[in-house]
N, C-alpha and C positions, 0 to 999 in steps of 0.2 A: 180621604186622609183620616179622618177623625173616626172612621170605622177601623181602618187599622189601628191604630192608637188602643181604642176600644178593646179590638180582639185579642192585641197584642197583653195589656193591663190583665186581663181576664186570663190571657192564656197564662202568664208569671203567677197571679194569685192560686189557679189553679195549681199549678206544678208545686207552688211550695205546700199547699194546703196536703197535698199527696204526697209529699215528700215527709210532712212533720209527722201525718199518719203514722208514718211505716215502712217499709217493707215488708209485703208481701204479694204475691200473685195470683189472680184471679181466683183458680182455682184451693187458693190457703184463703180466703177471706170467708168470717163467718156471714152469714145473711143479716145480719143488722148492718157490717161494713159495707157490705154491696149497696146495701140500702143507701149510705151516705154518700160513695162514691154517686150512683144513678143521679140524688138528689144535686149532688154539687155541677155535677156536668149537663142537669137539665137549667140551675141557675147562668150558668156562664153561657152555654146556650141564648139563653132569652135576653143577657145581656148584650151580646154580641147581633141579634137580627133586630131586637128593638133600639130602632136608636132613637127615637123621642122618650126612651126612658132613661130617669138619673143613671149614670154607671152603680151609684152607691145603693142601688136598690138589688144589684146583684151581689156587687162585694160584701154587703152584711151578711145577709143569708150566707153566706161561702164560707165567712169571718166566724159566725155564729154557729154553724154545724160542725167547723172543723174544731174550736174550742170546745165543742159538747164530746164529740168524738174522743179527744183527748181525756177529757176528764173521764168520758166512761171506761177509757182503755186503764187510767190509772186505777178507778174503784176495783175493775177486775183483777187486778191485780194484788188487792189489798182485801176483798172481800168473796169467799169463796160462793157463798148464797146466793150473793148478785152476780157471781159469773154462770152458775148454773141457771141462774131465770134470765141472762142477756143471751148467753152462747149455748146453753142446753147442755146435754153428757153424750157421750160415745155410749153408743147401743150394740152387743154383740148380736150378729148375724148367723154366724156359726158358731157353736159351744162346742167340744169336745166332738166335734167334726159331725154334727149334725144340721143342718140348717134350720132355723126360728123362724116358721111361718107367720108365725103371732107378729113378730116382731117385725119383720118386712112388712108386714101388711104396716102394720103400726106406721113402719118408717116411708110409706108409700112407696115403695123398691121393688122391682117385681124381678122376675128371676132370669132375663135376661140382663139387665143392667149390673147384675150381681155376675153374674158369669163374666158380663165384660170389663168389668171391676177387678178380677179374678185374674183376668189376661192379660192386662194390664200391668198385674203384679208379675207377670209370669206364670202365673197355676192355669193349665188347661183344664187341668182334671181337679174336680172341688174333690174327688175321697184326696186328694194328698194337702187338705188343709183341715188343723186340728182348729186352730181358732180363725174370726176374722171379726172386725171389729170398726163398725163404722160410726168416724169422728165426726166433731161436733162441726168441721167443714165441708162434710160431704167426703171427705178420703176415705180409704177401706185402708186401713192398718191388715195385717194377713201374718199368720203364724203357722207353717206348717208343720207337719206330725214328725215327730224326731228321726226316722227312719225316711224322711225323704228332706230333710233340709240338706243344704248345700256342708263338706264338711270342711270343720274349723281347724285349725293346727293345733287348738288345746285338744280336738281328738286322738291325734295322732302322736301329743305329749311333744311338739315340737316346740322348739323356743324363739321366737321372732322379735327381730329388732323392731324397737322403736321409731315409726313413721312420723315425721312430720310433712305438709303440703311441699308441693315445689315456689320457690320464689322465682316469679317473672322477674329477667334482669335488662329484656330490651322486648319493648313492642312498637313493630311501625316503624322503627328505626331508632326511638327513642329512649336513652335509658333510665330504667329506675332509679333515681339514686336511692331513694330512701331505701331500697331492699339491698342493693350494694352494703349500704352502711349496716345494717341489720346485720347480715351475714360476716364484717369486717373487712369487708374488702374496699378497694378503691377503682379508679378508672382506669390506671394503671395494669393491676390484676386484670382487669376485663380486657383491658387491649393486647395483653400476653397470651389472653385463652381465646381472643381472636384472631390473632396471627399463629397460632397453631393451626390454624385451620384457613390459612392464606386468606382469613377474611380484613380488605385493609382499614375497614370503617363499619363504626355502627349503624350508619346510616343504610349499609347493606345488607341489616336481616330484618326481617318480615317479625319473626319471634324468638325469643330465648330463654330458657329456664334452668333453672339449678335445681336436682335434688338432694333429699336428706344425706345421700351418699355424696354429692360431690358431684354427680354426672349431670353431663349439659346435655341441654336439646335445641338445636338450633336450627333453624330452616329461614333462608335465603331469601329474599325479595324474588319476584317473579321477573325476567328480563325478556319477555316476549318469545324466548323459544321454549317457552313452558317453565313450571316450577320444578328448580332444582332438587334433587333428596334432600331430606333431613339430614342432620347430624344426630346421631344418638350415642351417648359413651355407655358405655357398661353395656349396648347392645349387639348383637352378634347378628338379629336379623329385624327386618321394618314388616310392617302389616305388608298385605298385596296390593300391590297400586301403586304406593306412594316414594320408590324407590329402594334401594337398600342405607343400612344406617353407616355412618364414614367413620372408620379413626382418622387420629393426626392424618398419619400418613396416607392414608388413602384419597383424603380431601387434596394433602399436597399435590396428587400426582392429577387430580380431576380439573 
C-alpha cells in the first residue's frame, strides 16, 4: 500500500513539474530540456523502487530542477547571449542550394540523415531546395527555390477570405459550452441544427465543428453496424472511404 501511495505522490509531482515546463514535444525540446526531463524521471524512479528511502529525497531534486528549469526558460527569454550559450543557433546546411560539407560535419549530420530530414519535409530531390536550415532542436526548417514552391494565391493575384480555425461544438457527446458562447449561440441554436439533420440528442454525435463560413461537420456515434457518414455542409463530395457528405435533406431521408 505505501508503495502505491509512493508511486502515486511521484507520479502527480511528476506530471505537474511537466506540465509548468511547457508544452512541448520530444522532438521541439532543446538538449538541455531533455536533459531535465531524463534527470527528473530517473529521480522519481528511485523514489518509487527505493522504499527505505525518505520520499523527500526524490521530491527535492524534482522540486529543485524544475524551479532551475523555470528560471533558465525565463533568462532566455530576457537575455539573448544566454540563449545562444544555453540553446546554441540554427546552422544552415544548404545555402543558395548548395549543401555545406563544413557545416554537416561541424553539426555531426551525415548525408543520409539530411536526405531523410528532406523527406520528411517532402523534398525528394535536394536540387529543388534553395535553403535548409537546421534549428537549434534538431528540426530542418527547408526553403525551396521559387520555381518549385507550392503556388500561393498572391501568385495568381487572387483575393481570399479571412480564415479562422473551426470551433468544436460537441465531442463524445458532450458539448462545449464555452465555444457555443464564443460564437453567440446557445443550446437552443445547436438543437435546431441538430434536428435538421433528425439528430434527437447530443449525446448521439461522436463529433461536431463549425467553420469560419457557418458549415458544420458532424459525424454520428458508432451503433455497431459500422460508422455512419459524416455530415459536411458546404460540401458536395467526402474523401474515399468515409461515405459521402449529407445535406438536410438527404440526412432526413437516411
Amino acid at each position: 500500500m505505501l508503495l502505491i501511495i509512493r508511486t502515486a505522490i511521484l507520479y502527480a509531482v511528476t506530471m505537474v513539474s511537466m506540465r509548468v515546463m511547457g508544452k512541448r514535444q520530444i522532438g521541439q525540446l532543446q538538449p538541455f530540456e531533455l536533459v531535465v526531463i531524463l534527470i527528473i524521471s530517473e529521480m522519481a524512479t528511485m523514489g518509487v523502487q527505493s522504499n527505505g528511502t525518505p520520499l523527500l529525497n526524490s521530491l527535492l531534486p524534482i522540486i529543485t530542477i524544475t524551479v532551475l528549469q523555470i528560471a533558465i526558460a525565463l533568462i532566455n527569454l530576457k537575455s539573448e547571449s544566454f540563449r545562444l550559450m544555453v540553446c546554441g543557433k540554427p546552422s544552415f546546411v544548404i545555402r543558395n542550394g548548395e549543401i555545406l560539407e563544413e557545416q554537416m560535419r561541424r553539426l555531426r549530420l551525415n548525408t543520409n540523415d539530411l536526405l531523410e530530414q528532406l523527406r520528411a519535409k517532402g523534398y525528394f530531390n535536394v536540387a529543388e531546395v534553395e535553403f535548409a536550415l537546421m534549428e537549434t532542436n534538431g528540426q530542418l526548417s527547408v526553403m525551396p527555390r521559387a520555381d518549385k514552391r507550392p503556388v500561393q494565391p498572391a501568385d495568381l493575384a487572387l483575393q481570399i477570405q479571412h480564415e479562422t480555425p473551426a470551433l468544436t461544438l460537441i465531442i463524445d457527446g458532450h458539448v462545449q459550452e464555452k465555444h457555443l458562447q464564443n460564437l453567440g449561440h446557445d443550446q437552443h441554436w445547436l438543437q435546431k441544427k441538430l434536428a435538421a439533420y433528425s439528430i434527437s440528442s447530443p449525446a448521439d454525435v461522436f463529433f461536431m465543428s463549425i467553420d469560419n463560413l457557418g458549415h458544420i461537420f458532424c459525424q454520428l456515434k458508432s451503433r455497431g453496424n459500422g460508422s455512419p457518414a459524416p455530415i459536411r455542409e458546404g460540401a458536395q463530395t467526402a474523401p474515399a472511404g468515409s461515405g459521402h457528405g449529407c445535406t438536410p435533406a438527404q440526412a432526413n431521408h437516411s
